[in-house]
N, C-alpha and C positions, 0 to 999 in steps of 0.2 A: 137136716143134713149136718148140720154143726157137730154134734154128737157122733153121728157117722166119722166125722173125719179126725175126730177126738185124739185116735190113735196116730195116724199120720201126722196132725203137727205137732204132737211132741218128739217123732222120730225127727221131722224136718230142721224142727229147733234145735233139737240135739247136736245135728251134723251141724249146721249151722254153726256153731260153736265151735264145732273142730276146725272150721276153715284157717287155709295161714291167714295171717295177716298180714299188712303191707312192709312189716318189721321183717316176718319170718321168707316173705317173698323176696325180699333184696337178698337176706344170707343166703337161701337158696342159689338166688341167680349169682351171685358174688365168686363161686363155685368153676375153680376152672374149666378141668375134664371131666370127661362123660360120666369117667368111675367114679370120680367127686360127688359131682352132681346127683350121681343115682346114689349115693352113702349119705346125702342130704336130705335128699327125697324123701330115705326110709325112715330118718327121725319124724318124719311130719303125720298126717293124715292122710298125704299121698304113699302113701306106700306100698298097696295093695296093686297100683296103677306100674311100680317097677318091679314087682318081686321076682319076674319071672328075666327079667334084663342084666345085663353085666356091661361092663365099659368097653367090650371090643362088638356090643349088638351093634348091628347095620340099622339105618334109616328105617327099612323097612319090617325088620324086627320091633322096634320101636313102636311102629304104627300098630302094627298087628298086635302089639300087648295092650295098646290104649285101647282101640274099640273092641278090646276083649274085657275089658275092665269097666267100659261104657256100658256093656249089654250086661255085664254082670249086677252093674248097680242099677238098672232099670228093672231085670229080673227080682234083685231084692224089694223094691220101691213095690216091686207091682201086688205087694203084699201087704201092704199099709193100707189102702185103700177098699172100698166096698168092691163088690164082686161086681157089680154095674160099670166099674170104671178102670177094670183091670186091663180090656182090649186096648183099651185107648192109649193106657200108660205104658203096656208093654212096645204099643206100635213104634215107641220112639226108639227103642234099640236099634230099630232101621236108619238112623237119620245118618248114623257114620258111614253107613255103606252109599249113601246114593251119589258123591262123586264119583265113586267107581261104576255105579251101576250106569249112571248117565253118560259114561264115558264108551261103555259096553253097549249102549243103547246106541247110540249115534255112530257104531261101526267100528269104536275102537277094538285091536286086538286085545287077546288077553298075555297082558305081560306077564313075564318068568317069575316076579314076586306073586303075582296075583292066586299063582295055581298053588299058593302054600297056602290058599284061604280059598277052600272050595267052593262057599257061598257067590263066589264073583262068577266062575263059569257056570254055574248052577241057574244062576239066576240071570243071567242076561235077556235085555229083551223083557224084562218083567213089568216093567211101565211103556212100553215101549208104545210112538206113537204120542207123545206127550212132547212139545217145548220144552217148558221145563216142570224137569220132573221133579223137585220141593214143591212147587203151587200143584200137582198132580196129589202128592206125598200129605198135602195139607190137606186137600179134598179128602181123599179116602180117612186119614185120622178124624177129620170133624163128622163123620159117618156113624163112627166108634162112641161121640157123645152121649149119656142116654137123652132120649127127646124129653124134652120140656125139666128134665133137669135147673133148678135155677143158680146150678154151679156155671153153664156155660157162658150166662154174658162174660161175666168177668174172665171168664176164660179166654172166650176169642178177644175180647179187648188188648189180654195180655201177647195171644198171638198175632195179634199186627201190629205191638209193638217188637214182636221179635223180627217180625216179618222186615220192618220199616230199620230195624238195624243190618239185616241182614242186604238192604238196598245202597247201605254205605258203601264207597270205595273203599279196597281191603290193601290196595297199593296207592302210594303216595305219588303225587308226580316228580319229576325228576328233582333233583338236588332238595326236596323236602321231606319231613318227616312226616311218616302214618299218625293222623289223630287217633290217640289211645282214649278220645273222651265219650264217641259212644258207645264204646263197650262198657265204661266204667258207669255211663250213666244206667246201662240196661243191667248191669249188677247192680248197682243200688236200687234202682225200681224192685227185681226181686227179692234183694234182701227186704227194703219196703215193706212188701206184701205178707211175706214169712213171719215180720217181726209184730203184726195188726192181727196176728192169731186171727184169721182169716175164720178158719178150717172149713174151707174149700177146696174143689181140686184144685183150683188156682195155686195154692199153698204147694202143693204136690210137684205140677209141673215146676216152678218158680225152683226147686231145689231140684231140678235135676236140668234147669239153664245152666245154675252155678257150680254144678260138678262139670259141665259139658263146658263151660270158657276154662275151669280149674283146669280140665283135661287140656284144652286147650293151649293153656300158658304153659303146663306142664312139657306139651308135646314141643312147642317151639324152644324151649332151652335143651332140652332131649336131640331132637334131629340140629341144631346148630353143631353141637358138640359132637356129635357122634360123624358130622360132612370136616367139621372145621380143626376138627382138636382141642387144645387150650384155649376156650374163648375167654378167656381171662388176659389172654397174651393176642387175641385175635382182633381183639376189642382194643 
């Protein structure tokens, strides 16, 4: 298998390397308005994630260009790897949709942004039937494994530890701040992994955590800017 994945951790190392750093992360955030922020953005390795934005996009613009950027680097990813592990890796394009799906699951309507992104009324009702549908979403992905592969121990290990970040509070309680340390420990673990030239799929998924919190940090200075104005002056 090592060999096999030959090709995939040198692409992963690769990116790896482009990621900001905690230097290029503060200029970024340092960035007042939107149209700032998106003229910062494009100096970096994020830039693909705003090409298609401007400083007057709505919230929901925004969104819809990230998980359009999310599915597109899982589409590329899912070519790195052996043909045995391609279902698997593509399955996680899905993972940006399922607040919305779960929200379409459980009765909600389909709101006015939603019908500019066909996928939500299309699909409603597609896990449906489920509590919650991530541990639904997990199930059917671990399906996708090939059997007796011996990439997946280390695989599931690493998905409950994503699993076990994802069971953090994401709101602080009142007059306190959000701990930013298990995110930052569940990116290190990944980098971790990536940098012990693994090559396993472990290696694989692990860089497509770190584009998915990148999108992530990305998306929260995006939508502040784009409700608040100057957060430069907000702050």
């Amino acid at each position: 298998m090592p060999i096999e994945f030959n090709y995939a951790q040198g692409r992963v190392q690769a990116r790896l390397g482009e990621r900001l750093t905690p230097a290029a992360w503060q200029l970024l955030e340092a960035s007042g308005t939107l149209a700032q922020h998106l003229h910062a953005a494009r100096a970096t390795a994020l830039r693909s994630a705003v090409r298609s934005l401007t400083g007057t996009s709505s919230p929901h613009a925004i969104e819809r260009a990230l998980r359009s950027d999310w599915r597109a680097e899982v589409l590329g990813t899912t070519h790195w790897v052996p043909g045995r592990w391609r279902d698997a890796v593509a399955r996680t394009a899905s993972l940006c949709d399922l607040p919305m799906l779960a929200w379409l699951d459980q009765g909600g309507e389909v709101l006015p942004w939603m019908r500019d992104d066909p996928r939500f009324a299309d699909r409603a009702g597609s896990l449906a039937g489920s509590d919650d549908m991530l541990a639904a979403w997990r199930q059917h992905f671990e399906t996708l494994w090939p059997p007796g592969d011996p990439g997946t121990a280390r695989l599931r290990e690493f998905v409950d530890l994503v699993d076990e970040y994802r069971s953090q509070p994401l709101i602080a309680a009142a007059g306190r701040r959000a701990s930013m340390e298990p995110r930052r420990r569940l990116d290190a673990h990944a980098v971790r992994l990536i940098r012990r030239s693994l090559r396993e799929p472990v290696t694989v998924f692990s860089h497509l955590l770190l584009v998915a919190l990148d999108l992530g940090r990305l998306r929260n200075g995006l939508v502040r800017r784009a409700l608040f104005g100057d957060w430069a002056k907000a702050a």
